[in-house]
N, C-alpha and C positions, 0 to 999 in steps of 0.2 A: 588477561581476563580469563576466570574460568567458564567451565561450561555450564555450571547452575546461572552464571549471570546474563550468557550470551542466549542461553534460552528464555532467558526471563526479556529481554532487550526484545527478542525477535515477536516473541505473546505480545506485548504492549504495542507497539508495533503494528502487528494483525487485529489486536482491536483497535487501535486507532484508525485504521484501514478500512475497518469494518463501521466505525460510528460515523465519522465523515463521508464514505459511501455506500450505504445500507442499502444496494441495489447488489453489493459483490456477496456473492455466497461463502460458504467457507472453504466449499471447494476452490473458486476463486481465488479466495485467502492463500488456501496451501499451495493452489499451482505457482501463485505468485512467489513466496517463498523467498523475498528477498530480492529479486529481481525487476529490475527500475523497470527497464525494458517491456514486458511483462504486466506489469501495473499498468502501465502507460495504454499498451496496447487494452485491457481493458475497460480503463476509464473509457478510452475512443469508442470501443462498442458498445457501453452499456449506455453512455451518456452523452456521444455524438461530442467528446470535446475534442479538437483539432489537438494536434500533439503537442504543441507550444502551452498551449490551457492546460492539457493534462500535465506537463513538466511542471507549470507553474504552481500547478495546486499540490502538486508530491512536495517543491521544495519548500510550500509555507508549510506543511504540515511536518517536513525533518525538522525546519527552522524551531516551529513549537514545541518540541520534545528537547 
């Protein structure tokens, strides 16, 4: 895979990130940067979801892409 496309993967990505949890900033966005872990921890904070909720909702939203 080149790198015009893994950047274009990773954009889609962080707006999809970004439309299903319109509470994460972009900052958010970028620290997250790929990182499940990351994500996870701040769904938990902004949204109060236990981490099991937050894993759940990350994987429908790979699944949809």
């Amino acid at each position: 895979m080149n790198e015009d496309i893994i950047k274009g993967k990773l954009k889609q990505l962080t707006g999809n990130i970004k439309a299903k949890w319109g509470e994460l900033t972009d900052d958010d966005a970028a620290l997250v940067n790929g990182k499940r872990d990351v994500l996870v921890g701040k769904l938990q904070e902004k949204y109060g979801l236990t981490k099991e909720k937050a894993e759940q909702q990350i994987k429908e939203l790979e699944d949809a892409n």
